[in-house]
Structure formats: structure tokens, C-alpha cells
N, C-alpha and C positions, 0 to 999 in steps of 0.2 A: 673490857672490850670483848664481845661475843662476839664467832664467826658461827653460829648454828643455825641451821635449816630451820626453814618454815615449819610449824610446828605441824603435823599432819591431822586430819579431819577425823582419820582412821586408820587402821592399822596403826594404834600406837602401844600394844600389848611390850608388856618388859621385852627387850632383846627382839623385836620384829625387826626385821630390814626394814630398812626406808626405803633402800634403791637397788636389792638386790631383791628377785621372784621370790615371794617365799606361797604357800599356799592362804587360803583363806582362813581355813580349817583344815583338823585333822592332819594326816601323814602324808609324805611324800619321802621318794628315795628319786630312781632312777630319768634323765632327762629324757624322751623317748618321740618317736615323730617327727624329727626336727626338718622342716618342709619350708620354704616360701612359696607364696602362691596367691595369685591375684590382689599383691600390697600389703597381706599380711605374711607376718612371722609366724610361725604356728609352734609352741610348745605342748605338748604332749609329755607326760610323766605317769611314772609309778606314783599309785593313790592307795592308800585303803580310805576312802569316806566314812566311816563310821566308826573311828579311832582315833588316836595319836600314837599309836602302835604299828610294827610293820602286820600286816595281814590281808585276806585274801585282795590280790592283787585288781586295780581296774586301772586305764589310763584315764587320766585327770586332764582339761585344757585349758588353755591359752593362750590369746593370739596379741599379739603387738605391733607396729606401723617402723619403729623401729630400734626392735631389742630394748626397750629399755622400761616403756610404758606399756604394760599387759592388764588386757578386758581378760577376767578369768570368764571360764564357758561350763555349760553343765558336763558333766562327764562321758569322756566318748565311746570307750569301747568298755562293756562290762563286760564277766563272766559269763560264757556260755555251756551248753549240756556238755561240752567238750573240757570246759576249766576254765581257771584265773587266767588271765591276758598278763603276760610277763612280757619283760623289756621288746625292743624294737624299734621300725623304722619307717618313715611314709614317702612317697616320691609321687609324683606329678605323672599321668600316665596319660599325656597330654594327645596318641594319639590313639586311646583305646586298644594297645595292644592285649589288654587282656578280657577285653571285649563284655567291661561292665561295666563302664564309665563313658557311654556314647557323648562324642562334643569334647570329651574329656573331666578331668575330675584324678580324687587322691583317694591311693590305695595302699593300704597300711601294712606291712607284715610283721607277724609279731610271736613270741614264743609261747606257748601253751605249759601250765603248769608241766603236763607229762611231757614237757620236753622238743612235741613236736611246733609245725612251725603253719601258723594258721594266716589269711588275707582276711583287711575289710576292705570297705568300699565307700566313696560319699562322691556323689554330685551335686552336693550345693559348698561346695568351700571348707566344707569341714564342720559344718553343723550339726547333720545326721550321719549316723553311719549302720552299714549292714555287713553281715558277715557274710561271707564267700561260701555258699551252699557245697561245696567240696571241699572244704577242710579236714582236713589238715593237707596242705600244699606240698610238706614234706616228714615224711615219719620221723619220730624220735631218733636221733642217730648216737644216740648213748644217755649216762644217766646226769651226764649236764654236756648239752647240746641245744647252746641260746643266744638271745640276742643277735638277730638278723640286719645287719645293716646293709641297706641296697642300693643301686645308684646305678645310672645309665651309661653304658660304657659306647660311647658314638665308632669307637673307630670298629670293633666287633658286631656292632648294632644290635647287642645284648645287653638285658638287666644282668648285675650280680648283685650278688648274695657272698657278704664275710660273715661268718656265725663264729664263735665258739665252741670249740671242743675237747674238753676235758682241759688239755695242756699244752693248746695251739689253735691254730685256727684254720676255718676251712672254707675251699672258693668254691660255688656252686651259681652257674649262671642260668638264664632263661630268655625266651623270646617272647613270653605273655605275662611272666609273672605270678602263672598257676604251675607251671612245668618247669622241676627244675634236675638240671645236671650236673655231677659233680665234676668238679672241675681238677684241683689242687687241694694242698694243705699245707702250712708252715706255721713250723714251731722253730722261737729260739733256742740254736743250743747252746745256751749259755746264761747262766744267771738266773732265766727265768723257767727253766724249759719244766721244772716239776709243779710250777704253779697251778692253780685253777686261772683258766682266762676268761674274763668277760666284757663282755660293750665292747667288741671290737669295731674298728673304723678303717675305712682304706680309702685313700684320697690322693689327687696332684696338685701340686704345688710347683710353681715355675721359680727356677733361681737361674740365674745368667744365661739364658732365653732357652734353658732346657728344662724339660718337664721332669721333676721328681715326684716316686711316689712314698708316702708316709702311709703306713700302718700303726696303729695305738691299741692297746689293749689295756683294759684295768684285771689289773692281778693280784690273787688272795694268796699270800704265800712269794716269800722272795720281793716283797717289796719295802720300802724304806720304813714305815711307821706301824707298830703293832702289824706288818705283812700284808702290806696289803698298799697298792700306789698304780699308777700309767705309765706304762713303758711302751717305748715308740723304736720304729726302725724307718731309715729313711734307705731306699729301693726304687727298683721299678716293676712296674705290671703289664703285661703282656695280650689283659684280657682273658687270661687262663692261672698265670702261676707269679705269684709277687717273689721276687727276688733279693737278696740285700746284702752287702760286708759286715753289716753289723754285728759285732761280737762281743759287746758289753751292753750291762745295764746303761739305758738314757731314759730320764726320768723326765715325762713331762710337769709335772710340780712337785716341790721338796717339801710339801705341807702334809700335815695326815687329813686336810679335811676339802679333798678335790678327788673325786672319786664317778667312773661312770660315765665319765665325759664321752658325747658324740661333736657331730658336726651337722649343722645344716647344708641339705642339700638344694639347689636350684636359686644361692643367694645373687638378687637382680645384680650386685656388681661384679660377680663372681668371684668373691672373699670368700675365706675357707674360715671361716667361724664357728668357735667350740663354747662349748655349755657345758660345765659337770655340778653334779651332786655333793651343794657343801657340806659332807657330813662323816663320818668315820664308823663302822659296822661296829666300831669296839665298841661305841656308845650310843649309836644313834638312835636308842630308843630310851636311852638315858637324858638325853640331854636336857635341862632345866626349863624349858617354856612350855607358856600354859596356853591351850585350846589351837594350837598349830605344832607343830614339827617338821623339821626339815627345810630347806633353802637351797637356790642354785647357786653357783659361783658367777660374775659377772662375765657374761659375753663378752669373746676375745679374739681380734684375729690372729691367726697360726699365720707364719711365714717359715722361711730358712732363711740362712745366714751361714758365710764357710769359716769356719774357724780355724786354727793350726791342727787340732784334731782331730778336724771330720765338719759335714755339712750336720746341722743342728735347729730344731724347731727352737725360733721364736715365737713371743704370744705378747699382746698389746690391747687394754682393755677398746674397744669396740669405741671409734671416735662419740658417737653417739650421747657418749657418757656424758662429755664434756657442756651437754647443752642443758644438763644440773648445778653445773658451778655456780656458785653465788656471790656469797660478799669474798672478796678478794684481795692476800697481800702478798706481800712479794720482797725481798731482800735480794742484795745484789753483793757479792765479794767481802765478807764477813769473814772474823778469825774467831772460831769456836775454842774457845777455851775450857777444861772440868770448871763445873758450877758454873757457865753461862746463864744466863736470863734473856736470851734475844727473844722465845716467845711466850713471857713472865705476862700475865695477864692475856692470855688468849685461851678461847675454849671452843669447842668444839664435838659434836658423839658422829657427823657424818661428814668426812672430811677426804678429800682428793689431793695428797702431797707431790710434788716432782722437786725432786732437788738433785743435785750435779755437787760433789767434794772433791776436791784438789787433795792426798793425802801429802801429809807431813808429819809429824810427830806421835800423832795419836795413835794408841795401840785398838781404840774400838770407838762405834763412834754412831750416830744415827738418831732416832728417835724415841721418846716416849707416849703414846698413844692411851686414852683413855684413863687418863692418870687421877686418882682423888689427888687434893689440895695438899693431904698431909705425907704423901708419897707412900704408903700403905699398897695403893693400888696400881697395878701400870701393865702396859704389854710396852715390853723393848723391841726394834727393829731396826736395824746397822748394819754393820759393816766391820767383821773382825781383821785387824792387817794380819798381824802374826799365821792364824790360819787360814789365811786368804777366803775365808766365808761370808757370805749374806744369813741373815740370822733373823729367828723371831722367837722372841722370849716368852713365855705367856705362863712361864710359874708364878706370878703375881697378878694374874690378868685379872680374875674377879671369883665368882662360882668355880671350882674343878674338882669340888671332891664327888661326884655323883660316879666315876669312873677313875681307876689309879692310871690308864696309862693317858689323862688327859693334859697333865700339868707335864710339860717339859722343852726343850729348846729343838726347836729344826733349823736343818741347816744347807747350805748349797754352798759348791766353791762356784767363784768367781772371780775372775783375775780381772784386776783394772785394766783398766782401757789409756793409753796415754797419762797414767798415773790416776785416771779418776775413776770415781765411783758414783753412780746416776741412780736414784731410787724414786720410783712411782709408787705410791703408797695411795691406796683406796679402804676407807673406816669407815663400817658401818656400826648400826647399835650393837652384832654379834659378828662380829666377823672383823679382819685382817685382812688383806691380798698384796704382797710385795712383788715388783717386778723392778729385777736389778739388768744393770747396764742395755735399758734401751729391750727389754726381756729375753735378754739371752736365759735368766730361771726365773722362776716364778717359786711364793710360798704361799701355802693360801691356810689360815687356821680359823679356828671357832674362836669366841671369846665371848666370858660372859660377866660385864664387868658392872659392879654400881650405877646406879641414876646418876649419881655424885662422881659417878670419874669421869669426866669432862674435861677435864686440863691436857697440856701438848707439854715436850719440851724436848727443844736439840740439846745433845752430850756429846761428849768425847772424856775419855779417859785418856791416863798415860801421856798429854801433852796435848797442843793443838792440833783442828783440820781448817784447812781452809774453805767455808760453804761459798760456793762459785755462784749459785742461783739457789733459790729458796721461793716458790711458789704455793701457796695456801688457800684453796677453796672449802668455801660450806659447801654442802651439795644440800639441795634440794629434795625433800622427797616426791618419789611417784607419785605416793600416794595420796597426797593431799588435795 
């Protein structure tokens, strides 16, 4: 009994995604641009076109109707007498404030190898673009000083500007988008504060009818996996100076392989939806496919949620997804026992799991994904009671000798909920993404397993769990 996707037309290279962005060709890293505008999505990324290697940088695109289904486009900003076009960010300059966009149109800011921080421009939707004859908009302000993320702030009736710098970050606003002033600067002191920071993001989000602000940064150094992960503060902003209690590390995912993450800006329902780079700097020029490299993580909406401990970003893969599900099963109040067979005969390589445990006896408990026949091959992902974690195993996953710190266990605590434990689970040909209790954490890994590991199966050790719900889709590819 197969639940597998329709087999795709294209895009069917070893380990391509089926439903997750990956390029056509060549390289990719950072997600950059992130814009809605006139019914499309518009992805924008770090490219080299003429590799599978990272090098000199161009932004690559693609536009979708919604997040899910992406028309790639020819590449939109290259290299100019100035340099490679490094990370950044596009916004909707709907009423010509910077007075190159007459009617309106999208203008891009973005970092310049040397540092500083250059505009383009396009009035047809993002098809053409041109660069801003007075570049650099702002000089180098150290020897990494990058990644602009901008965004309209109504009640100031200024653009800002969050960049990166050095080992914090910095607010710099403007009223055209060519001029800009410095504002603030915040650095955590704690946990992260010696880091290198990059891709930062600053954004509101409403929880019990007050406006919170979140700030995220991806950080090399002091972070969960080989050093390197997103950490967030949840604050407010003033328009000038972000503020926050935050005085620990909060990890937006427990994976090594979610990395770069921004947010689009101007989404029609005004969802705060995030995009990162699935891929880890330890390897990511290692990693085993041929004639592409690199993939996003699936679009997610960011919320909060208050916990005992502090208010906390959730993240929930983008409804959207769900109009991929295909052949469909479902179990209902099930006693999982070691050596179960509930799903003995099912297979699957792209598959959308949600399932809901009642604990009871079992000391660990969850799933086996992309598993050969002969149990040889597997990635685990459960739920340990003892150390109260959400877990994802991937030292048996498939390929991981190409880099030593690829093979090993990540982890996230997580306290049950009413004694239960709720895990959405998204497989693709090369990838993992868990979201436990409803996404209070998220783990997102690479995985690169055999044609032949198709097979599932629910476990428990140590005794039984009770599976309360058990839902099971194929998913569909895009790209077919």
C-alpha cells in the first residue's frame, strides 16, 4: 500500500525537493527580497549561476501566487562596477517616496561586497531592474556591516533600516529610501553578544490585542549547532530604539539546517511569514547533489504564544501546504506498543504527518522516516519523556560522511501539554522539518537517504503510548 506523490515531470534529480524551493541550477544560500506585490510572492536569493559552489554573489528569482508554487525568473540584480550584491531586502514604495518609481513600483536595498549598502529599482513588478545612480545609499560602516532589512514604519511615517553589525544590530531610518539616519543600536548582552550577526529582521506581531515587537538574527558563533543558529527577542519599538527583557538565548529552530531566515513584507493578509535557508555553512558546499545546491525551508507563519516563562515565537508551516496532501490515512486511539506494525506496509519519500500522544509508559516514542525495508536506513523523530525533548535522529539517515559534524541528534525541550505531545512532521526527498506542540519549537535537518528508504513506522520504547490521532498524507509535488 503506497501513499507517494505523483511522480514529477521534473525536477526529479537524487534528493531535489518536490515541495520545498530549491534552485533550478547551481547555488543558492541566502533568502533575500521577500516582498508581496501585485498577487505575487516574490522570492529573491543569494545565487552564484555559474556553479554549485558559493561565489561571486547575484540575486536569483521567483515569484509564486501562493508560497508554495514558484515560476523561477532570470536573475535580477547582478554585479555591478561597485560589486557582488550581498544579502537584503525589497519593499513596495507604493508612493514614490524616493522619487524613482513614479505610479509606484519595488525598490531593493541590498549590501554590497564592500560592506556598504546600495538601492535598485523596477517598475514593472519585478521583472527589470536598475540600480540607483547614487550608490552606495550608505557607506560601509565596519568590516561586516550587512544585510538591510527595511520596512515601513506608519506611525513615524519613516522607512527603517535593521542591518547588521559586527555583534548587534543597528536602526537607521529614512523618508525616501536614498537618505538615511542613524537611529539606535542593540546588542544582546547575553549569550550572544560576541557573535557575528547576520539577516537580521524586526517586526509586530499582536498577542492579546497588544502589539509585540520581535527581532531575529542569524548568528555565527554561540549558536546551538557547529555555532551557528537564529535567535530572537521579543520587545518593542518606538520607531527609533527596540527595546527587550530578554536575557537568554531563544532559539528560533533546534535544527542545524535553518539558517538566514527573513520575513516578507506587505503579506495581503498581513501574516508575518518566514523563509530560511536549509542548509548549514559547516557543509553547505559539501553537501551531496548534483547540478543544484541549496533549498529553502518551508514557509511558516510566526505568531506568539505566553508561556510560564515568557512570551515565545511560534511557527506553523503556511496553510497553503495543505492543498498538496493526497492519498490520505488516518487512525484514531491506538495503543503503541515496542515492535508495533500499525504502519507495516506503507511507504512514502514526501509525506505531511500530525499526530497527537497521550504519554503513558514509554520512555521515547515517535517516528521513523525514510526508512529501507531492512532497517539499515532511518531518520528517528519523537519525543524523549525522561529528558523532556523533541528529537531528530539522522545518524542513520542516509549519505553523512561528506562532512563529520553532519551525522548527529538535535534537540529541543518541550513540556507536554495536558500530558500530551502533538508532532507535525513535513518529509521531503532531502529534508526533515518537526513542529512539536502546536510549534511552540520547531527542528529542521538535511537528510540524504536512499531511493530505497521509503518505508514509515511508529515506535515506542520502554513500554506503551497512547496515539490519540494519527494523520498521514502524500504530498504532491510542485513540480510536476
Amino acid at each position: 500500500m503506497s501513499i507517494r506523490a505523483t511522480t514529477p515531470s521534473r525536477y526529479n534529480e537524487l534528493y531535489r525537493p518536490q515541495f520545498h524551493f530549491s534552485p533550478a541550477t547551481n547555488w543558492i544560500n541566502d533568502p533575500n527580497g521577500l516582498v508581496y506585490y501585485k498577487g505575487e510572492y516574490h522570492l529573491f536569493f543569494q545565487c552564484h549561476p555559474h556553479t554549485t559552489l558559493w561565489g561571486p554573489m547575484h540575486w536569483g528569482h521567483a515569484v509564486s501566487p501562493d508560497l508554495i508554487h514558484w515560476m523561477p525568473l532570470p536573475i535580477a540584480l547582478h554585479p555591478d562596477p561597485i560589486g557582488e550584491i550581498w544579502s537584503g531586502s525589497a519593499v513596495v514604495d507604493a508612493d514614490n517616496s524616493s522619487g524613482l518609481v513614479p505610479g509606484g513600483g519595488l525598490v531593493a536595498i541590498f549590501s554590497y561586497h564592500d560592506q556598504s549598502q546600495g538601492i535598485a529599482y523596477s517598475t514593472d513588478n519585478g521583472r527589470h531592474w536598475a540600480m540607483f545612480s547614487g550608490n552606495p545609499v550608505l557607506p560601509a560602516g565596519g568590516k561586516h556591516f550587512r544585510d538591510p532589512k527595511v520596512f515601513w514604519h506608519p506611525e513615524t511615517g519613516r522607512w527603517i533600516m535593521i542591518l547588521a553589525a559586527e555583534d548587534r544590530a543597528k536602526i537607521y531610518s529614512s523618508p525616501n529610501l536614498t537618505s538615511w539616519t542613524f537611529a539606535s543600536e542593540f546588542g544582546v548582552e547575553e549569550g550572544v553578544r560576541n557573535s557575528l550577526w547576520e539577516c537580521p529582521d524586526l517586526f509586530p506581531l499582536e498577542l492579546d490585542g497588544e502589539t509585540q515587537w520581535v527581532m531575529i538574527a542569524s548568528v555565527m558563533g554561540g549558536g546551538l549547532h557547529g555555532g551557528r543558529g537564529i535567535t530572537y527577542c521579543v520587545g518593542h519599538f518606538d520607531g527609533q530604539r527596540f527595546t527587550t527583557e530578554t536575557r537568554q538565548n531563544l532559539w528560533l529552530d533546534y535544527g542545524p539546517d535553518n539558517y538566514a531566515g527573513v520575513t516578507w513584507n506587505e503579506t495581503p493578509d498581513h501574516s508575518r511569514v518566514y523563509i530560511g535557508w536549509m542548509n548549514n555553512w559547516n557543509y553547505a558546499n559539501l553537501t551531496p547533489t548534483t547540478g543544484w545546491r541549496g533549498a529553502m525551508t518551508i514557509p511558516r507563519v510566526l505568531g506568539l504564544r505566553r508561556f510560564a516563562d515568557g512570551i515565545r515565537l511560534i511557527q506553523t508551516p503556511v496553510p497553503q501546504v495543505e492543498q498538496l496532501r493526497d492519498v490520505h490515512h488516518s487512525w484514531r486511539n491506538q495503543s503503541i506498543v515496542p515492535g508495533s506494525g500499525l504502519l507495516a506496509g506503507l511507504s512514502g519519500k514526501t509525506l505531511d504527518i500530525v499526530a497527537e500522544f497521550q504519554l503513558s509508559r514509554a520512555s521515547v516514542f515517535g517516528f521513523k522516516v525514510r526508512k529501507r525495508a531492512d532497517g539499515s536506513q532511518f531518520t528517528a523523530l519523537g519525543y524523549d519523556v525522561k529528558e523532556g525533548v523533541l528529537f531528530v535522529d539522522r545518524r542513520r539517515s542516509g549519505e553523512a560522511n561528506f562532512h563529520p559534524l553532519f551525522s548527529g541528534i538535535h534537540k529541543a525541550a518541550l513540556a507536554p501539554e495536558n500530558g500530551r505531545i502533538t508532532l507535525r512532521i513535513l518529509v521531503d526527498w532531502s529534508s526533515v522539518e518537526v513542529f512539536g506542540n502546536h510549534g511552540a519549537v520547531a527542528i529542521t535537518d538535511l537528510i540524504f537517504p536512499d531511493q530505497a528508504a521509503n518505508q514509515l513506522e511508529v515506535f515506542s520504547s520502554g513500554g506503551d503510548v497512547k496515539l490519540l490521532s494519527l494523520d498521514i498524507y502524500s504530498m504532491k509535488s510542485t513540480w510536476a
